[in-house]
N, C-alpha and C positions, 0 to 999 in steps of 0.2 A: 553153297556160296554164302557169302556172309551178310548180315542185314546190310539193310541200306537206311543210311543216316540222314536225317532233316540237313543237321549242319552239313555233312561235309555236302552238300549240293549244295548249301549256301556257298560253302569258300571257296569250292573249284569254281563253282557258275560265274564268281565272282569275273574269276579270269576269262571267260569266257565271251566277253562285252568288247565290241571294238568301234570308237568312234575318232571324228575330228572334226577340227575344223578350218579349212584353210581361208584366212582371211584374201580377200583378192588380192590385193598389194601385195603378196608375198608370190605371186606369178608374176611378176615382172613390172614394169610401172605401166604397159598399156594397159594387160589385164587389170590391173589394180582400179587404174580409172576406170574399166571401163564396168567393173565390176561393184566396186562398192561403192564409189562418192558420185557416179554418173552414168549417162546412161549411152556415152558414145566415147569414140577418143576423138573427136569433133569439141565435145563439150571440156576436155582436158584440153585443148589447145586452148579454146576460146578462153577459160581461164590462165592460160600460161601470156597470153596475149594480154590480157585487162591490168596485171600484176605488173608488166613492161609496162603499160602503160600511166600505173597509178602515177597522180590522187586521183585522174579523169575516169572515176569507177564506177559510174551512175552507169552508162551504158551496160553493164554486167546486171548489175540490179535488177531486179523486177519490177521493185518503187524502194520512195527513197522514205527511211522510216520517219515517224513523225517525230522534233525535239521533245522532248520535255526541261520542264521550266524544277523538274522536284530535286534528290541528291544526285550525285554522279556518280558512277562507277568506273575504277580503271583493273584490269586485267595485267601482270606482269608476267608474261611467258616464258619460262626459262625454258627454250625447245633444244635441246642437247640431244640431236639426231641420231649419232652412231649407226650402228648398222643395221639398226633397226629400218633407217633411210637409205644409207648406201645400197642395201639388198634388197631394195623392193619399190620405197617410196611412201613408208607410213608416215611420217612426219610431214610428207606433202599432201596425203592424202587429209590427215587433220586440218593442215591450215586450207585446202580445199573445202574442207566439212563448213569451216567458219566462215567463208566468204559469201554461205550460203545466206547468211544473215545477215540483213539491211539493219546498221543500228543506228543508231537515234540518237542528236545530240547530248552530250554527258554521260555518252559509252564508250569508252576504247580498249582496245586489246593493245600490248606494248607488247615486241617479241622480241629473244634475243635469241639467233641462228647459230651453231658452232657443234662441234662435235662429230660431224662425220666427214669421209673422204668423199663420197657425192652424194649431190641433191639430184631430187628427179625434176625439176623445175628451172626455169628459166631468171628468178630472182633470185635466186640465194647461192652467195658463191661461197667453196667450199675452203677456201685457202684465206678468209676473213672470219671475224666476227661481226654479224650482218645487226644490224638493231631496226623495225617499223615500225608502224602503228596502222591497225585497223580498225575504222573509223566510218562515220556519214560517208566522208568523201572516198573512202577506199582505203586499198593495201598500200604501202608507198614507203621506204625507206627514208630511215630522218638519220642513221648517224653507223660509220661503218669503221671499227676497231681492227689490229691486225691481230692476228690468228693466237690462239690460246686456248688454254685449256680450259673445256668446260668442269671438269671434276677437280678445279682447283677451287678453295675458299676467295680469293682475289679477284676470280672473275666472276664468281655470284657478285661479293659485293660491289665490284663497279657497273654492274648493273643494276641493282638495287638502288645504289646511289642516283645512277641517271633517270631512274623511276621516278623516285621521289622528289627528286628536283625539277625532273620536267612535267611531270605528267602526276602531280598529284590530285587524288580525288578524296571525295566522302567516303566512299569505301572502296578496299581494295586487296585485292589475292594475290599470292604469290604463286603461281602454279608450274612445279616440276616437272618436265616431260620427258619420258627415257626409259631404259632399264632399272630397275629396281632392285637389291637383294636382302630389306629387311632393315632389324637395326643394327649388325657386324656392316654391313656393307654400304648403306644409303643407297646412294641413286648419281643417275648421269653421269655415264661411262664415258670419255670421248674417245673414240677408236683414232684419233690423229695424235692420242700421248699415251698410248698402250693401257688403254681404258679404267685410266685412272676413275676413281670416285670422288664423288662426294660424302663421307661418312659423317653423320650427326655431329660432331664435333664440330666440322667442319663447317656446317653449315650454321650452327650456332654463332663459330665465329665470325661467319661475314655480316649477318643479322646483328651484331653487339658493334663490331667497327662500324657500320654505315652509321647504325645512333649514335654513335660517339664522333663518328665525323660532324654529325645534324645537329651538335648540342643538344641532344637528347630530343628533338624534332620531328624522328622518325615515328611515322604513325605506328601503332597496331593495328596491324593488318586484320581485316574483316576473316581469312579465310588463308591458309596456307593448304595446298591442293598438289596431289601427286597421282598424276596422271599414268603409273609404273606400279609396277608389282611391289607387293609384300612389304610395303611401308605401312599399314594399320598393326603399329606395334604402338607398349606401353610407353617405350623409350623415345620411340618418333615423336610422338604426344609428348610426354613432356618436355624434350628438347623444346618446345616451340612455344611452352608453358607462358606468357606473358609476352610473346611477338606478337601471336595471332588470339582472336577469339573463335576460332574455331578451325576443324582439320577434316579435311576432306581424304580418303585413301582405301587403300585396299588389304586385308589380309591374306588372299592368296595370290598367286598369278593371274594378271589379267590378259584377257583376247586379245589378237591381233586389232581388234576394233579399236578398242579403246574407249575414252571419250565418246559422247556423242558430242560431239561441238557444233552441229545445228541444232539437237534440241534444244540443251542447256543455256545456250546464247542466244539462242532466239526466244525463248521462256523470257529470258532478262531484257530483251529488244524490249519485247510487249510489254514488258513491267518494272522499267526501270527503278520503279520506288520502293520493291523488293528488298526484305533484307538478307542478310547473309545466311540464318537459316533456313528461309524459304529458297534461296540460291543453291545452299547443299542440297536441301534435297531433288530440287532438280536435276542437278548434275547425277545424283544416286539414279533418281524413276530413268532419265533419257538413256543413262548408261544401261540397265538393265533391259529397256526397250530397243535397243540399240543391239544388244546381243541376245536377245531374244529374235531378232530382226534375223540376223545370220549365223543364227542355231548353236551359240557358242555359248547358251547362258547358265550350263549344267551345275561348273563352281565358282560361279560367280560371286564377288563381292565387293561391297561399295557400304562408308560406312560416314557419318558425319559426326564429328566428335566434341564435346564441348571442352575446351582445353583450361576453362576456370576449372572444370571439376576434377582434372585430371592429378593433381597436387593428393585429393585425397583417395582417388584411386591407389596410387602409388604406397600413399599411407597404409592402406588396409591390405595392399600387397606384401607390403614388407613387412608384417603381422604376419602373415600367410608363413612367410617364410620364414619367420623366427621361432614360428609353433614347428613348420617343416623341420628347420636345422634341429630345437631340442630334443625332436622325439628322432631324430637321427644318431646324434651324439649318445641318446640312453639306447638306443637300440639302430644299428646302422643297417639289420634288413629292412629299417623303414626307407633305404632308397630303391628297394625293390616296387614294393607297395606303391609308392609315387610314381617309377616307372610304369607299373601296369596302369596306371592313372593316366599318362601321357601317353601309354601308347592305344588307349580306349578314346583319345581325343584328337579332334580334328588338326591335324596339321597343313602346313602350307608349304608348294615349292618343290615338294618329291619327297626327299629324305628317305633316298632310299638308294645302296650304291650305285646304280647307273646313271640316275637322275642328279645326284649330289645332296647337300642336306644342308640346307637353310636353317633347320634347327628351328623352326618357327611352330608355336602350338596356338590353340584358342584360348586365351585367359579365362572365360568364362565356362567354357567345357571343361577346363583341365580343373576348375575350381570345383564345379558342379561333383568331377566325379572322383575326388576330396574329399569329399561332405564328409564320410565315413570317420577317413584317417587324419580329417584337420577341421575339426567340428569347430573348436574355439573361435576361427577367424576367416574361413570360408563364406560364413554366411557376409560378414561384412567388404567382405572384397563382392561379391555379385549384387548387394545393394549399392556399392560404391561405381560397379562398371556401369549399373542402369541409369543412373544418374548424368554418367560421363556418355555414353553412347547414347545420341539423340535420335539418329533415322539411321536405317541399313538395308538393303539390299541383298538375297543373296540366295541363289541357285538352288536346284532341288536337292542337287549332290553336296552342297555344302548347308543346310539345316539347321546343324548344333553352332555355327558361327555366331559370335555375340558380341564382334564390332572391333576386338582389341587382341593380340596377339603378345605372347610374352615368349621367353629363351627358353627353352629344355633340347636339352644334350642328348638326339635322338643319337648319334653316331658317337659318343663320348668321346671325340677328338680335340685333346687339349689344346692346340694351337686356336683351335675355333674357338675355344672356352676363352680363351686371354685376350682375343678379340670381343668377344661379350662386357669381359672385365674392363678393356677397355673404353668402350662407347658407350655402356648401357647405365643404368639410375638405381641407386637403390644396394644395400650391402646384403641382407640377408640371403637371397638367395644366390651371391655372388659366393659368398663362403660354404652356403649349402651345396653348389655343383662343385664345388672346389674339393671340397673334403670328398665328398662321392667319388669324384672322379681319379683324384689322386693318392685318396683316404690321409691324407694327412692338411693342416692350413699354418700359414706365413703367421707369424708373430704377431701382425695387426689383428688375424680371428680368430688366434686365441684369445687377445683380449676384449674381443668384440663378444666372442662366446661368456667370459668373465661377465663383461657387463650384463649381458638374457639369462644369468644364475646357474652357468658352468663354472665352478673350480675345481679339475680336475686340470694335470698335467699332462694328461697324454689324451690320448684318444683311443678309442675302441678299434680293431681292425674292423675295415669294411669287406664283407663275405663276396666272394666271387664265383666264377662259375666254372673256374678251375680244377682236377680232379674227379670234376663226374662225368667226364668221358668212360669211366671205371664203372659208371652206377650200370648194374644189372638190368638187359632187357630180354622178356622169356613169352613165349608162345604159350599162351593161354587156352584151355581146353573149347572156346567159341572159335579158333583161331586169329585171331587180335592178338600184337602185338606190344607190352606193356612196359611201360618205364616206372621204375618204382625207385626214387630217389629221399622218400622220407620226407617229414614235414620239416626238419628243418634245410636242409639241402633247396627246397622247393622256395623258402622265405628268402635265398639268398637269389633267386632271378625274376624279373622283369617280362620273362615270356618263354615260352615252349611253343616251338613250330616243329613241322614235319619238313624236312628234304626229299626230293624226291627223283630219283635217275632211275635212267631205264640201260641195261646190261645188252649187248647183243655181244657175245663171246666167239662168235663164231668168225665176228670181222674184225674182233677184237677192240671195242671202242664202248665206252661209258659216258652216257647224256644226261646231265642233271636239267631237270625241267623246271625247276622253280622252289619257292620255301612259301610253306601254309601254314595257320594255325591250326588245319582241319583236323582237332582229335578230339578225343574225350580227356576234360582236365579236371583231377580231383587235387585243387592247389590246396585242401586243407590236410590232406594226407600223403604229398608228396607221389601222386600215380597218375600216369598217362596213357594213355590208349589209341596207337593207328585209330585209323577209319578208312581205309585203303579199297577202295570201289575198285577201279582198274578204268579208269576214265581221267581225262585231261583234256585241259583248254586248249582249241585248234581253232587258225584262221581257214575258213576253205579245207578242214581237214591236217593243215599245218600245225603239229606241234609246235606251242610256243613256251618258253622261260616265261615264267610271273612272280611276281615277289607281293605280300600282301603290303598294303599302303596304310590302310586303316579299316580296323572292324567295328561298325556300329549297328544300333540297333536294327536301324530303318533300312539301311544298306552299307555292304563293306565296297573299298577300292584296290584296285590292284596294280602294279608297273610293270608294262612287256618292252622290255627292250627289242627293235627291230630296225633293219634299214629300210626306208621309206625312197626311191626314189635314188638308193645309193647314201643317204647320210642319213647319220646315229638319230634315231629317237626312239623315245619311251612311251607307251600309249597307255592310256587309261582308260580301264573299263568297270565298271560296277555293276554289281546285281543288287536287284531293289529286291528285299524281302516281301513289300508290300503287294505287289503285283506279281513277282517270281519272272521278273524275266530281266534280260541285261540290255546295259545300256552302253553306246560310244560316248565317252566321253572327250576324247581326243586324242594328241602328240604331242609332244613338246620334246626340240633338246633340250638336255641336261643344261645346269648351270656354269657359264664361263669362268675360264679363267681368274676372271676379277671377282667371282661370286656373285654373278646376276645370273637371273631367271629367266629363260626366255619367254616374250612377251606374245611369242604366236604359237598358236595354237592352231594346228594342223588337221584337216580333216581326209579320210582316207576318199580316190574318188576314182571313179572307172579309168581303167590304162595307165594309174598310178602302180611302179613296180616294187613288191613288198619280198624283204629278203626275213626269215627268221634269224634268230640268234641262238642258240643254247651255249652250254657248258661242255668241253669237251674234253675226254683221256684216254690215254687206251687200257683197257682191263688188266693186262699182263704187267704195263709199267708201273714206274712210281714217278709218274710226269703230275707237275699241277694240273688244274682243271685250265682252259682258256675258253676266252669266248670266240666262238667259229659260225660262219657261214652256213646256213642250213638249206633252208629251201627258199626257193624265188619264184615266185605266180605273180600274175596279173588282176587287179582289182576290177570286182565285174560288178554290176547295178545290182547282183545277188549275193556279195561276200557277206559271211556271217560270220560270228564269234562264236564257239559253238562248246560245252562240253563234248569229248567225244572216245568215244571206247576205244582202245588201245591193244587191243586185241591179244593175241595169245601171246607169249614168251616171260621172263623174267626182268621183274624190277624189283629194285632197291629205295629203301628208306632208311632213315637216318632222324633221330629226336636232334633236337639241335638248342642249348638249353643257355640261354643267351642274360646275364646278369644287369646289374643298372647302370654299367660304365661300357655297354656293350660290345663286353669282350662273350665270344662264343666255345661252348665246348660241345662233342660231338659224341653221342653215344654211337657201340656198334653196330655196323650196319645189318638190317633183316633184310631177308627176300622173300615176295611173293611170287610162284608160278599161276600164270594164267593159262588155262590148258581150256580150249570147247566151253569158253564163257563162265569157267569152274575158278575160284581164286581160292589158294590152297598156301597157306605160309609155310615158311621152308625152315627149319631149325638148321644155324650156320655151325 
């Protein structure tokens, strides 16, 4: 038999982890009350009942908080429901969270309702745009617009406008609530205009008209806050560069939870003389408490940003990527190198084909493990983020996070790239993913290249991964199976994984189970090496497809595509190297249509019904692979994620040699026989 390797029990174990978590709200809207924000659906009416009745809200209260005489705070809640609300009731569940909180005169919350086709409540109708304020005296409606679009620029700012007109204070936040997808997509989807967005842009512009309506009047905002996934980018940040003094958000997917809107609000009851960065970080501690509360805190993150420093962030970014582009243009396998750089670094959101690909990385990971290949001006981009990133937050499973996310082309799809090019801040690495990904740039960077001390006319070809479907793979006398592609072949990709299908010939049908990096990799000489155990990730013994997500030191992540109850999700599982055992991390669908994330995160739980998914073909044709229906069990108080032996017959492997615009080529495939626990490689 053949040894048994440290790593590959790292990379399969990896798969072999299965958690979630289902926020209650996503079981319907009684469970939801009755589950997260309360502890009856007694206690959901009595609220649904005090809301009809507002301002008369003292009876709800428990006392009524005390004034204070010091600055005021106002709250603007842009709550842009979608279906986040229609399918569950999270958005009501929120403003339930906040009513928990008696506040104190010269505290108000101003909300603006719109965005979804229903509410699970009794005040907010779904065919208006609803506008309240929550206050000493209660929830209560002050002004009600006809229906529109929340992901339009026009109706942020006429609400901004009514903000600031009515309700201005000493200090004040503008707080986003909704889906989320980064800086390509922004945030606040409304499912009533085919969930249009909000994109940075867009949002810029309603922020510049309302000051320009105010005669430049309009305050800077204490705190601009995005209560939705995958907004802690560099481009979010600086979009808000002189609106706000500071930004409140998240770099990966956030829980079903959300918010905690009775700590954070209630923190500011108690202390209204608070300022805006002792405010962020409450909102960070209650958020992680909050999902530490209902076990969803694994990739957690929450990040408070100082948006003065953010100017020169960007500066020592775009350094970054000037030193990137020229050692690109003298030598184009440096987008290999930078690849392996991004794909050693934490990403957000999936990026990975079932899930979708957000394309969102760590700034400061992805900098960190640079050092090597962009010495000049790495170190100055991670003094400039420490600066920029004041408090953060973040999960055991997220670690290497360091508060701020920037663009890399994990799936090289151009259409998503000119989406970047469109929204995002900053040239250099605008023309470094360009040229990479297209190997050629527009007129404007070549002379952009001219002025960082290129004169040359043309450019170098960028190396691909094209062709080594041909490179030679031979059974080795330990029986290990070898890819020997040469060091320079090796300099033109970004990573080498293993494919891995199992043959039954006799029913005639081929199962790919998943893609690993589990081998041995000599990148300085171009050779690769199986590690072929005869073992795989099983729920309950159920083979499952996994695709790896990220490998790090502490622990790698993995994506199992499955149906859960009958719909599509991807579950996340990690093995921690530290302890050696794997963890759930959760579910999530893939990202919509419009390019948002989903905000809940799904926990597997007893008599919940789990279908597998694999790759499917039959051996004899030349059909593609599709993805098929495998096996269906029942979730029991003892389902585990398991490594698990695979027992005797033949499987197939496949090196799979994937370049920096991640296009793939597929060396021939090998077969191992497994015979009486014997693994024995087979020469094709």
């Amino acid at each position: 038999m053949k040894k048994k390797s440290i790593l590959l029990s790292l990379m399969l174990c990896v798969c072999l982890v299965f958690t979630g978590c289902v926020p209650s709200f996503m079981r319907g809207a009684e469970s939801a009350a009755d589950g997260m924000q309360s502890d009856s659906d007694s206690e959901t009416e009595e609220w649904h009942d005090s809301i009809e009745k507002a301002p008369d809200y003292d009876d709800y209260q428990t006392e009524t908080a005390e004034s204070t005489d010091g600055e005021t705070w106002a709250i603007y809640w842009y709550l842009c429901g979608s279906d986040l609300e229609s399918a569950g009731g999270a958005a009501t569940m929120d403003l339930q969270e906040m009513t928990q909180v008696a506040l104190p005169e010269g505290v108000e919350v101003v909300i603006q309702t719109g965005g979804a086709s229903i509410w699970y409540n009794d005040l907010v109708d779904e065919d208006s745009i609803g506008r309240y304020v929550y206050d000493r005296d209660g929830l209560y409606m002050v002004d009600q617009q006809p229906q529109a679009n929340m992901g339009e620029a026009e109706t942020l700012a006429d609400f901004l406008y009514f903000c600031c007109t009515n309700y201005p204070a000493d200090h004040t936040m503008v707080l986003f609530w909704d889906h989320g997808g980064g800086s390509i997509t922004g945030v606040a989807a409304d499912e009533n205009y085919g969930h249009d967005t909000l994109t940075l842009t867009e949002m810029a512009g309603a922020f510049e008209s309302v000051f320009e309506s105010l005669s430049g009047n309009m305050p800077v905002f204490d705190i601009i806050g995005f209560d939705a996934c995958l907004m802690a980018t560099i481009d979010t940040a600086y979009n808000f560069r002189g609106m706000a003094d500071y930004m409140v958000a998240s770099e990966e997917n956030e829980p079903g939870v959300g918010w905690n809107y009775t700590g954070w609000l209630g923190a500011l009851a108690d202390d209204p003389g608070m300022d805006a960065v002792e405010l962020g970080q409450n909102i960070c501690d209650t958020f992680a408490e909050g999902c530490q509360m209902y076990g969803v805190a694994d990739e957690i993150t929450l990040s408070l940003i100082d948006l003065d420093a953010v100017g020169g962030l960007l500066e020592a970014y775009e350094e970054m990527g000037k030193e990137a582009l020229k050692n690109a243009v003298n030598d184009p396998s440096f987008f290999s190198e930078f690849g392996r750089a991004a794909m050693m670094s934490e990403n957000y959101g999936g990026n990975t084909p079932e899930q979708g690909y957000t394309n969102m990385v760590d700034i400061g990971h992805l900098a960190y493990n640079c050092y090597d290949i962009l010495p000049e001006t790495v170190p100055y981009v991670l003094e400039a983020l420490d600066e920029c990133v004041l408090y953060m937050v973040n999960g055991a499973y997220r670690e290497e996070a360091t508060g701020l996310s920037c663009y890399y082309s994990y799936n090289g799809d151009v259409e998503n790239y000119i989406g970047y090019v469109t929204e995002c801040f900053g040239e250099s690495f605008k023309y470094f993913f360009g040229y990479g990904l297209t190997g050629e740039l527009p007129e404007a960077g070549m002379d952009y290249l001219e002025e960082i001390g290129y004169f040359d006319e043309t450019l170098p070809e960028v190396p691909t991964a094209e062709g080594l479907e041909d490179a030679p793979v031979y059974l080795d006398e330990d029986g290990y199976f070898v890819l020997d592609i040469g060091p320079e072949a090796a300099a033109s990709l970004k990573g080498v994984y293993m494919q891995f299908a199992y043959f039954d010939i006799e029913n005639d049908i081929s199962l790919i189970l998943g893609r690993d990096n589990d081998l041995y990799a000599d990148w300085e000489n171009g050779v690769f090496m199986d590690n072929f155990r005869g073992v795989w990730g099983a729920i309950d013994g159920h083979y499952v497809y996994m695709d790896i997500v990220y490998e790090g030191e502490d622990y790698n992540t993995y994506s199992v595509p499955i149906l859960l109850n009958g719909e599509e999700y991807s579950l996340r599982v990690a093995y921690d190297f530290n302890d050696g055992r794997y963890y759930m991390l959760g579910a999530r669908k893939g990202l919509d249509t419009a390019g948002m994330a989903d905000k809940n995160l799904v926990q597997l739980e007893p008599g919940d019904e789990v279908t597998t998914l694999l790759y499917a073909a039959t051996v004899s044709g030349d059909d593609a692979y599709e993805l098929y229906e495998v096996d269906t069990f029942t979730v029991t108080e003892s389902t585990s994620f398991e490594e698990t032996w695979m027992g005797d017959g033949e499987f197939m492997l496949m090196f799979e040699m994937v370049d920096a615009a991640n296009r793939s080529s597929f060396s021939e495939p090998f077969v191992f026989s497994v015979e009486d626990g014997e693994i024995y490689g087979i020469e094709i």
